[in-house]
C-alpha positions as CSV (number, residue, x, y, z in Angstrom):
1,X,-20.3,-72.0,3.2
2,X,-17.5,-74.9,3.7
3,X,-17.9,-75.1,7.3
4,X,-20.0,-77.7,9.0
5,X,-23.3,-77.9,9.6
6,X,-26.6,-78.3,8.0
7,X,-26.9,-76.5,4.8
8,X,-30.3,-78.2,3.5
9,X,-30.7,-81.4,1.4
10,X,-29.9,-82.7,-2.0
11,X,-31.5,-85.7,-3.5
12,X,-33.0,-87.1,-0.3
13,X,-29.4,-86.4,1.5
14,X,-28.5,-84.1,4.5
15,X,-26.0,-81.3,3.0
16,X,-23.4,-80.9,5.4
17,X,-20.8,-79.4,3.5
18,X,-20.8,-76.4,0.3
19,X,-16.8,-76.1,-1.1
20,X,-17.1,-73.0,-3.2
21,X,-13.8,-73.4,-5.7
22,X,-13.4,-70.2,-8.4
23,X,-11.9,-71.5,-11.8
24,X,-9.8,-69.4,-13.9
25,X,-8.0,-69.4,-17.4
26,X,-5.9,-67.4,-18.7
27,X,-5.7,-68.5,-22.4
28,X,-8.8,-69.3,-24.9
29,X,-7.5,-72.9,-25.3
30,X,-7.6,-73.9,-21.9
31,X,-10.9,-72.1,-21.8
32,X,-12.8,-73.6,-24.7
33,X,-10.8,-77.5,-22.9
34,X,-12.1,-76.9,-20.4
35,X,-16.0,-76.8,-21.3
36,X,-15.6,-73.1,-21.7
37,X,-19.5,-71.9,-23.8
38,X,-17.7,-69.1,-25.6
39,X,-19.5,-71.1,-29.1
40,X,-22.1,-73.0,-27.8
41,X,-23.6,-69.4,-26.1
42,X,-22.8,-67.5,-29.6
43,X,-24.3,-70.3,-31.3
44,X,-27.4,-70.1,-29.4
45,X,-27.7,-66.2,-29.4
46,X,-27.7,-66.5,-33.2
47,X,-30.4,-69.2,-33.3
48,X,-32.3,-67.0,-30.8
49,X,-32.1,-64.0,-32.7
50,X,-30.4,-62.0,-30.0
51,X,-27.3,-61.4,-32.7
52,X,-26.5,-61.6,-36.1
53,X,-23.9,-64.2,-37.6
54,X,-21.5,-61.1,-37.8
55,X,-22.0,-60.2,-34.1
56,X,-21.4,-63.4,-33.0
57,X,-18.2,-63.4,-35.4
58,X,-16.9,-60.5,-34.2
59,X,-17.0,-61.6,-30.3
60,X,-15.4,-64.7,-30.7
61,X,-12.9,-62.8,-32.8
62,X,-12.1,-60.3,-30.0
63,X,-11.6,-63.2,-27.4
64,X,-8.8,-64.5,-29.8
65,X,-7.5,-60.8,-29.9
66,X,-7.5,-60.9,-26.1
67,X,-5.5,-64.1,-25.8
68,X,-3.3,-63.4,-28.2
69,X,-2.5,-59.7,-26.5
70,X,-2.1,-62.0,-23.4
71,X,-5.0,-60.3,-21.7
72,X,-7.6,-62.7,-21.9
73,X,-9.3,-64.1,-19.0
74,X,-12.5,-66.3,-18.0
75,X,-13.8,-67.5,-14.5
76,X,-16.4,-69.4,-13.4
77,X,-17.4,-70.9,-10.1
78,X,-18.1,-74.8,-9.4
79,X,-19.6,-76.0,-6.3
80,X,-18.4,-79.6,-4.5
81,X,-21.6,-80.5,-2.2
82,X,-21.0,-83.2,0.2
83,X,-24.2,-84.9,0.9
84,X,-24.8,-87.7,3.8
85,X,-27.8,-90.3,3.5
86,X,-29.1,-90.1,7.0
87,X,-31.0,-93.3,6.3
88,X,-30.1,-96.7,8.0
89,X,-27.2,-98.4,5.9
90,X,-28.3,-101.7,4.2
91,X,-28.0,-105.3,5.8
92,X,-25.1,-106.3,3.6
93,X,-25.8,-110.1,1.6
């Protein structure tokens, strides 16, 4: 991954390079700024029925726990693909 070469396609497009770039916060603010699902997913697990309103409470409530003990933490991983149409460029107008 990252180097060149042929990693596939995407939409039509010859992939020739995959740039792999870990994300990390280290507060629950910058976190939730930055897209962070922490009440989206708890949102959805109630709705689902995989936890009860005080579950889902109680988990959010710990993540505040953790960033105010300065402890909290939460990665993720983006991907930058750089695609090349391999098809003749257009006669310009």
């Amino acid at each position: 991954m990252g180097g060149p070469g042929n990693h596939g396609t995407i939409a039509g497009m010859a992939v020739s390079k995959v740039i792999p770039m870990p994300i990390m916060h280290r507060s629950l603010a910058s976190a939730r700024g930055a897209g962070g699902p922490f009440d989206v997913a708890v949102d959805g697990a109630i709705q689902a029925g995989a936890v009860t309103e005080d579950e889902g409470r109680r988990y959010l409530e710990s993540l505040e726990a953790f960033d105010r003990r300065g402890v909290f933490c939460y990665a993720a991983l983006a991907f930058s693909i750089v695609a090349i149409n391999d098809d003749p460029p257009l006669p310009s107008v």
